[in-house]
C-alpha positions as CSV (number, residue, x, y, z in Angstrom):
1,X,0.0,0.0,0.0
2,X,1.3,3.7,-0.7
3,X,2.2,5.5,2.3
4,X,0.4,9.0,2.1
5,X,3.9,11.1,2.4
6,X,4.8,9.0,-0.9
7,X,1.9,10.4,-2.6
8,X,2.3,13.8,-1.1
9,X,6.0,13.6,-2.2
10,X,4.7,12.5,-6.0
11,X,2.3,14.8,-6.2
12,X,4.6,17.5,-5.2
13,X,7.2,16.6,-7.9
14,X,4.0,15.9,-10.2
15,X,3.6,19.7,-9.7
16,X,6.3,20.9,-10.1
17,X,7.3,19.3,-13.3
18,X,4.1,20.8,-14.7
19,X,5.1,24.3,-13.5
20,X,8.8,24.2,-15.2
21,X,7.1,22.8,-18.5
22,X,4.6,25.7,-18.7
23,X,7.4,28.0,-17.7
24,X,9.6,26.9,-20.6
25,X,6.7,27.1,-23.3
26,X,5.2,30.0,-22.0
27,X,9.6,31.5,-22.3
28,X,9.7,29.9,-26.0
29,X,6.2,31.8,-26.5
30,X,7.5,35.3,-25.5
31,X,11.3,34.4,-27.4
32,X,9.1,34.1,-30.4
33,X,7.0,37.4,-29.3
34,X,9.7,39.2,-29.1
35,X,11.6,38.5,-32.3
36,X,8.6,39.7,-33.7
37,X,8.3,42.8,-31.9
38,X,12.0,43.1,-32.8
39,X,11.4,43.1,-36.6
40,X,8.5,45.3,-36.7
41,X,10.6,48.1,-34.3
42,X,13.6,47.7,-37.2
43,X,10.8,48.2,-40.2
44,X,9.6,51.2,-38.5
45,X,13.3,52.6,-37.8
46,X,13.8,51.7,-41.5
47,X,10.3,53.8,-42.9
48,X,11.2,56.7,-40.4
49,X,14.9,57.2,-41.5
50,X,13.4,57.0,-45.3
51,X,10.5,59.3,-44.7
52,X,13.3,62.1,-43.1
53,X,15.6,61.6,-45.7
54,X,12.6,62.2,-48.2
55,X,11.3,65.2,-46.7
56,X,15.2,66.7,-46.5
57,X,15.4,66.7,-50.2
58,X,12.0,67.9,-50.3
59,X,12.9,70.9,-48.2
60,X,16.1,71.3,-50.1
61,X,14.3,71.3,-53.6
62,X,11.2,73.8,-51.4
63,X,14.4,76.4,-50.8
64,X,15.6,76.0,-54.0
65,X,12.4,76.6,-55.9
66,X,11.8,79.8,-53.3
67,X,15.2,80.9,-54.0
68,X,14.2,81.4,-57.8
């Protein structure tokens, strides 16, 4: 017959071996998460550097056409 501090042991390390697996695929959820967030940060850097260099020549073509 099973002693009761067996079970309570086993269910113990039952529990905990849950807890670690749900740790580790709720880490590999946010790893994947955050690549994401990572690659839409560096498309926005990307349109913002484009859309200042854009209006720079803009500006430079505005002075130019004022300077006429």
């Amino acid at each position: 017959m099973v002693k009761w501090s067996d079970f309570v042991a086993w269910l113990f390390f039952a529990l905990l071996s849950y807890f670690a697996w749900d740790m580790n695929s709720t880490m590999k959820d946010m790893s994947v998460s955050v690549n994401t967030l990572n690659t839409s940060v560096a498309v926005m850097l990307v349109r913002q550097d484009t859309t200042a260099k854009d209006i720079e020549k803009m500006d430079v073509r505005l002075q130019k056409l004022e300077g006429k």
